[in-house]
GUGUDREN-580743 format. One record per residue (C-alpha): residue number from 1; x, y, z. Coordinates in nm, 3 decimals. Example, Ala and Ser with C-alpha at 12.3 -4.5 7.8 and 13.67 -1.06 7.14 Angstrom:
BEGIN
NODE  num        u        v        w
NODE    1    1.230   -0.450    0.780
NODE    2    1.367   -0.106    0.714
//
This chain:
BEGIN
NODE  num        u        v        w
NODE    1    1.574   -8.482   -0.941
NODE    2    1.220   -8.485   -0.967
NODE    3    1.056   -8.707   -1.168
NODE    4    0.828   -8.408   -1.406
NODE    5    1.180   -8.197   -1.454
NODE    6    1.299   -8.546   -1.591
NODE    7    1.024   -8.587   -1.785
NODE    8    0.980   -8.263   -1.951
NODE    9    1.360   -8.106   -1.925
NODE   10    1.221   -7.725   -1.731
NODE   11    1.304   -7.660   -1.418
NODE   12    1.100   -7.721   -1.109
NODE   13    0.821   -7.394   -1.084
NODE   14    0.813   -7.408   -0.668
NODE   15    0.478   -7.348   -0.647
NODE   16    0.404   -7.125   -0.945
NODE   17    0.162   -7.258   -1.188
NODE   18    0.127   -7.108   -1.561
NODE   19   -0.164   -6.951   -1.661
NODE   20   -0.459   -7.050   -1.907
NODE   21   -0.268   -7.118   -2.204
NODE   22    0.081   -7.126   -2.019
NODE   23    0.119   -6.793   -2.088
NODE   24    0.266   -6.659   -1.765
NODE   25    0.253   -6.698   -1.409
NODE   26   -0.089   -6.670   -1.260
NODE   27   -0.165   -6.400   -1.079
NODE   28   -0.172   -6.409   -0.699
NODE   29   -0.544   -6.398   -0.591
NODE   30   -0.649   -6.076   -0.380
NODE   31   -0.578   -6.054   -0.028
NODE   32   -0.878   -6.208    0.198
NODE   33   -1.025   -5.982    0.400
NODE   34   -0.890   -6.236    0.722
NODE   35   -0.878   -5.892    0.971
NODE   36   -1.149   -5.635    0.901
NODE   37   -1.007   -5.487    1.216
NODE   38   -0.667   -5.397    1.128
NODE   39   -0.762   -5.300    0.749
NODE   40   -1.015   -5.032    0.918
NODE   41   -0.735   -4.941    1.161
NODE   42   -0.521   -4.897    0.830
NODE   43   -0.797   -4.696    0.695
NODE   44   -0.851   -4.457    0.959
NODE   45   -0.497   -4.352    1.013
NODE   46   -0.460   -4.333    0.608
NODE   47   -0.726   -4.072    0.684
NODE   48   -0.567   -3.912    0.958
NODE   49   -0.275   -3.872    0.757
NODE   50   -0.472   -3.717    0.501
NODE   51   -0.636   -3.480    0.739
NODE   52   -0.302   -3.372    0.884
NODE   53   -0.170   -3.344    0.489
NODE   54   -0.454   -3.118    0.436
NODE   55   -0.427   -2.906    0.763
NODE   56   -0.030   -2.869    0.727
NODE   57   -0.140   -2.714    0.362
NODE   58   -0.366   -2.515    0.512
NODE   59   -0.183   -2.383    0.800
NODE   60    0.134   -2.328    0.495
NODE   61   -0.092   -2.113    0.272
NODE   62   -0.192   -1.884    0.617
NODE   63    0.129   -1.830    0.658
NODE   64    0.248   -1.744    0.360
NODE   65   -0.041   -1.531    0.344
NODE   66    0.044   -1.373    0.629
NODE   67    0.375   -1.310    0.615
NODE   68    0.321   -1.126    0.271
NODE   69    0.064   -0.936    0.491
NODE   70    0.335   -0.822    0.777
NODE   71    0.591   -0.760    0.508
NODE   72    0.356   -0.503    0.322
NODE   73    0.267   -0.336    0.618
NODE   74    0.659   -0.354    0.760
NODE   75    0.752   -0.155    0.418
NODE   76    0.447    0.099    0.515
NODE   77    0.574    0.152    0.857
NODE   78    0.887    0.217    0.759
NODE   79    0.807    0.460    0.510
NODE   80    0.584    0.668    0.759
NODE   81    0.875    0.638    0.953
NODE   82    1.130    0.804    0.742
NODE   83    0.860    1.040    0.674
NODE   84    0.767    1.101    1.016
NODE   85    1.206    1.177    1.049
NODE   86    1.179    1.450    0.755
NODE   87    0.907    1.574    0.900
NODE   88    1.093    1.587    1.256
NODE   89    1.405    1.741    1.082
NODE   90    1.206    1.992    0.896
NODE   91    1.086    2.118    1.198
NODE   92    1.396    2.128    1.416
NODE   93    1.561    2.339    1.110
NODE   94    1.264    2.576    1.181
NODE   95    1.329    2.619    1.517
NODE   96    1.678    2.683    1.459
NODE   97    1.608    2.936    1.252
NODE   98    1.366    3.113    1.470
NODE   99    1.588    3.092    1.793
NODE  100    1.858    3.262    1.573
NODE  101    1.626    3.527    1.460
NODE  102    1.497    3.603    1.828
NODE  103    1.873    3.587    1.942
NODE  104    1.947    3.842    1.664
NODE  105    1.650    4.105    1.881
NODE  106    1.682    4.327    2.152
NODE  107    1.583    4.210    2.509
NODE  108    1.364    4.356    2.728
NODE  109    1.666    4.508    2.957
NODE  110    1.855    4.650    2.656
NODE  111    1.475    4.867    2.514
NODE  112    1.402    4.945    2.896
NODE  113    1.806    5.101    2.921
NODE  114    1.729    5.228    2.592
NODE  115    1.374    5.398    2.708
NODE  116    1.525    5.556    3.016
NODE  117    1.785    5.726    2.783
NODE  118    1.514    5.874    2.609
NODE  119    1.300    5.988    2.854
NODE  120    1.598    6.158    3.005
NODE  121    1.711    6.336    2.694
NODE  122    1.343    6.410    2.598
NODE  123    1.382    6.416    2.221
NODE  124    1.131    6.565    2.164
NODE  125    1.225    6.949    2.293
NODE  126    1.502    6.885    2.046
NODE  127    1.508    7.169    1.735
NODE  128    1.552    7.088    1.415
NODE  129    1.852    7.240    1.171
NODE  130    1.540    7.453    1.008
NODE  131    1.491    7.595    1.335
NODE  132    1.796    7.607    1.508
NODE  133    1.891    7.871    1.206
NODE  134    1.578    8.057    1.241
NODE  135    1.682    8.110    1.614
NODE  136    2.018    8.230    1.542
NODE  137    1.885    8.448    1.287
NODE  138    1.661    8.585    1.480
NODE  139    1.950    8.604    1.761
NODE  140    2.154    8.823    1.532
NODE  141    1.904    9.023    1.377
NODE  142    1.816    9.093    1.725
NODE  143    2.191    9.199    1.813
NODE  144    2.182    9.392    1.521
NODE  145    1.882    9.613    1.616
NODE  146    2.021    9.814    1.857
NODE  147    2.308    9.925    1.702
//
């Protein structure tokens, strides 16, 4: 053993010397500044990193920003869309219902059959019940007469 563990009965310290006051260990000096080069190099990429931290945030909030963005305008679309379908639906009913009334009318052959009828019959020269018993009134009285 070593001749100061003999002496004073502690262990050997390796190296590590008390403090003022044998308080505690002493604390390790700071590092020397033996490569400015590679603390600089350390430096800049701790800055780099930084930057990228700070563009990755960035480019986060955009997105998130922009995907509330698309979703608002997705949930306008859609709605015009639907609306844009009633609309569409309403106006195919309509339709329907006019191609059912002009189904339900006459076509031009059936009024042209239906003028030639009356042209031949001539309605007009028809006589009325008023005057077709005038006439045979007239008619008898006239039978009547010479008797």
């Amino acid at each position: 053993m070593c001749a100061l563990f003999q002496e004073t009965g502690a262990a050997p310290t390796l190296g590590i010397e008390k403090g003022l006051f044998g308080k505690g260990p002493v604390p390790p000096p700071p590092p020397v500044a033996r490569d400015d080069g590679a603390m600089s190099r350390v430096r800049v990429l701790e800055e780099r990193l930084s930057n990228a931290r700070a563009e990755i945030k960035l480019l986060e909030d955009n997105l998130v920003r922009r995907n509330k963005l698309l979703a608002t305008e997705l949930k306008t679309l859609t709605s015009e869309l639907s609306e844009f379908r009633r609309e569409m639906d309403e106006i195919k009913d309509r339709m329907l219902l006019m191609v059912r009334e002009l189904q339900s009318l006459a076509k031009k052959e059936d009024v042209l059959v239906l003028q030639k009828y009356i042209e031949m019959w001539e309605p007009i020269n028809f006589v009325t019940h008023n005057e077709l018993k005038e006439a045979l009134a007239e008619k008898e009285f006239l039978r009547e007469e010479p008797n």
